[in-house]
Residue frames relative to the residue before (quaternion, step in Angstrom):
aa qw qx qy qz dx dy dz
X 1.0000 0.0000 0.0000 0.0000 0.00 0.00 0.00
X 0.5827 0.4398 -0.3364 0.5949 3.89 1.07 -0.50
X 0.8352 0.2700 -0.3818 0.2893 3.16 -0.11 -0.42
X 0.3278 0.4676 -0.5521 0.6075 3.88 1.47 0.42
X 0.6354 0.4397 -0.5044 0.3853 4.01 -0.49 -1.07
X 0.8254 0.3902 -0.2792 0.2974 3.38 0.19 -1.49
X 0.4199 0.7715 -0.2903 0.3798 3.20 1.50 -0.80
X 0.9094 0.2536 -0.0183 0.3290 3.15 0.56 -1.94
X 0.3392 0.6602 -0.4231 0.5197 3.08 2.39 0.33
X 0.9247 0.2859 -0.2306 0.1002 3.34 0.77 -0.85
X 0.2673 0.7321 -0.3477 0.5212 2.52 2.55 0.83
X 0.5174 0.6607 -0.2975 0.4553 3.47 1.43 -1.07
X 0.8416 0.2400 -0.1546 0.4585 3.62 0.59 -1.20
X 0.6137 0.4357 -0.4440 0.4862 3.48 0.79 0.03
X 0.3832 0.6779 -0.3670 0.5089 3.82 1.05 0.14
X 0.6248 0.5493 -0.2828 0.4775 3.47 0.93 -1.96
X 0.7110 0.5541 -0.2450 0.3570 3.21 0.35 -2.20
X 0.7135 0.5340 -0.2471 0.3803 3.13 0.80 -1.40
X 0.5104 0.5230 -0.3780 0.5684 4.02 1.00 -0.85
X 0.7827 0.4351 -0.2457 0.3710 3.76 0.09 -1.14
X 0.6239 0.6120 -0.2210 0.4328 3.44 1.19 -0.57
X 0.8297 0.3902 -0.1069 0.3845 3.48 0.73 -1.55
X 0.6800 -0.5822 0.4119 0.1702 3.65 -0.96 0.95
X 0.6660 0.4480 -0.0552 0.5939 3.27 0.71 -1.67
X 0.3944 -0.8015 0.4141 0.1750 3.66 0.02 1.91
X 0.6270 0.6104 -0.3149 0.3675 3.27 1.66 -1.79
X 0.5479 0.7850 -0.1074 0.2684 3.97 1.17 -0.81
X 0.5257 0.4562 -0.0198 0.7177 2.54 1.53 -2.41
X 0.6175 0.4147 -0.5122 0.4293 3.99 0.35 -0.49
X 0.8455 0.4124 -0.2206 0.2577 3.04 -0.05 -1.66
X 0.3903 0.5454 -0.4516 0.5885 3.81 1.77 0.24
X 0.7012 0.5536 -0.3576 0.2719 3.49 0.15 -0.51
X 0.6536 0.4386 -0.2134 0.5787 3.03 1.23 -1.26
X 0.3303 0.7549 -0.4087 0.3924 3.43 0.86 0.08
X 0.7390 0.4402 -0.0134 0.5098 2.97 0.09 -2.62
X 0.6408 0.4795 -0.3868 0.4581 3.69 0.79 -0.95
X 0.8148 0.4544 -0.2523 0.2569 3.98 0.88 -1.01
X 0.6968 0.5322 -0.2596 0.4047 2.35 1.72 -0.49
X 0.4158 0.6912 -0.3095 0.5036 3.09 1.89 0.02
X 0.4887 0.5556 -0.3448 0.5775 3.69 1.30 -0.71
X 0.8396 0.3236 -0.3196 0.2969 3.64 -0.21 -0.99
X 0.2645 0.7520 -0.2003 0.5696 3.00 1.99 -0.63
X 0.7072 0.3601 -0.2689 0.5458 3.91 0.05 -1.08
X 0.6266 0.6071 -0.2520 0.4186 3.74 0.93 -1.63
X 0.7944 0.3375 -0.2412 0.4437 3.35 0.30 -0.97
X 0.4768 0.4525 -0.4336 0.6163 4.02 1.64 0.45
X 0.4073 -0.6823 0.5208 0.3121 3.72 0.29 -0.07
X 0.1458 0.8516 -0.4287 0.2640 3.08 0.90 1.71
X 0.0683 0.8119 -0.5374 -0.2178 3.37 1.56 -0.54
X 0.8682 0.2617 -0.2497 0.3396 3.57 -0.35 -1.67
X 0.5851 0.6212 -0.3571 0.3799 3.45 0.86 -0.63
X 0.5665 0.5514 -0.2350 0.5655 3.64 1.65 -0.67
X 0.6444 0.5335 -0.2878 0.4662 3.13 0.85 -0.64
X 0.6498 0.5925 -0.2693 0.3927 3.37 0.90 -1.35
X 0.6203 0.5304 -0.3154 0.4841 3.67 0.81 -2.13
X 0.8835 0.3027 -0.2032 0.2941 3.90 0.15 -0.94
X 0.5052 0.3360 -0.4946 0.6223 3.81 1.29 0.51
X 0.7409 0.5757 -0.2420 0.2472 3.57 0.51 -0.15
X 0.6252 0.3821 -0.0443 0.6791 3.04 0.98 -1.92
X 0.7661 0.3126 -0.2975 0.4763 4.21 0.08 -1.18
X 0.9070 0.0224 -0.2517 0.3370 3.14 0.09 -0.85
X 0.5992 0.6038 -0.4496 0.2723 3.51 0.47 -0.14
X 0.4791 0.7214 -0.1807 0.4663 3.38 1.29 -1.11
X 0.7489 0.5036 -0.1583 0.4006 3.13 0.77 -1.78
X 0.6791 0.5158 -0.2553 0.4557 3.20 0.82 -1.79
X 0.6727 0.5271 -0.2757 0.4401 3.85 0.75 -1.19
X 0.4388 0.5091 -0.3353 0.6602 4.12 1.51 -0.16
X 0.8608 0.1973 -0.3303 0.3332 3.01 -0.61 -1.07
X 0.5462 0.5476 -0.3479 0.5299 3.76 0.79 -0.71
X 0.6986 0.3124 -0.4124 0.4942 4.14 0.31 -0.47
X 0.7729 0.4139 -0.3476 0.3325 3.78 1.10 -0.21
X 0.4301 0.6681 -0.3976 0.4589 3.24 1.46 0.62
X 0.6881 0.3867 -0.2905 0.5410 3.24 1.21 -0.75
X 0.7595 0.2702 -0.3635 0.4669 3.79 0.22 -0.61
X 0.8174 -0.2867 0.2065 0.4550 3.88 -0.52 -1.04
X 0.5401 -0.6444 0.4532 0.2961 3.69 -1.25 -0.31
X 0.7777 -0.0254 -0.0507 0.6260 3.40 0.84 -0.31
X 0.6950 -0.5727 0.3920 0.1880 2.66 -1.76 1.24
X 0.3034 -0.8068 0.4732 0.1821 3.83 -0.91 0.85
């Protein structure tokens, strides 16, 4: 069980790095929502049910959808 946790902490943060890193906005989204799911399973494996539940209709996908839809209208990469 630690070594999934630790595993997915450090997918979790190279994800982060990765959002902060990349040009291409659509990218830096789609890392985010990452960090955000894996944070959900993350919540799951504390015996978080609802609180899991919450980070991933929320944080993944709502969040997400409301990004990608504001970067359709303005530009694609950052200047």
């Amino acid at each position: 069980m630690i070594i999934i946790v630790t595993i997915l902490v450090a997918v979790m943060l190279a994800a982060a790095v990765a959002a902060f890193v990349f040009k291409e906005l659509l990218s830096a989204v789609l890392a985010a929502c990452l960090v955000s799911l894996i944070a959900s399973i993350l919540f799951l494996f504390l015996q978080a049910p609802d609180v899991a539940m919450a980070e991933a209709s929320i944080g993944a996908a709502l969040v997400t959808a409301i990004f990608v839809i504001a970067i359709k209208r303005t530009g694609k990469r950052e200047e």
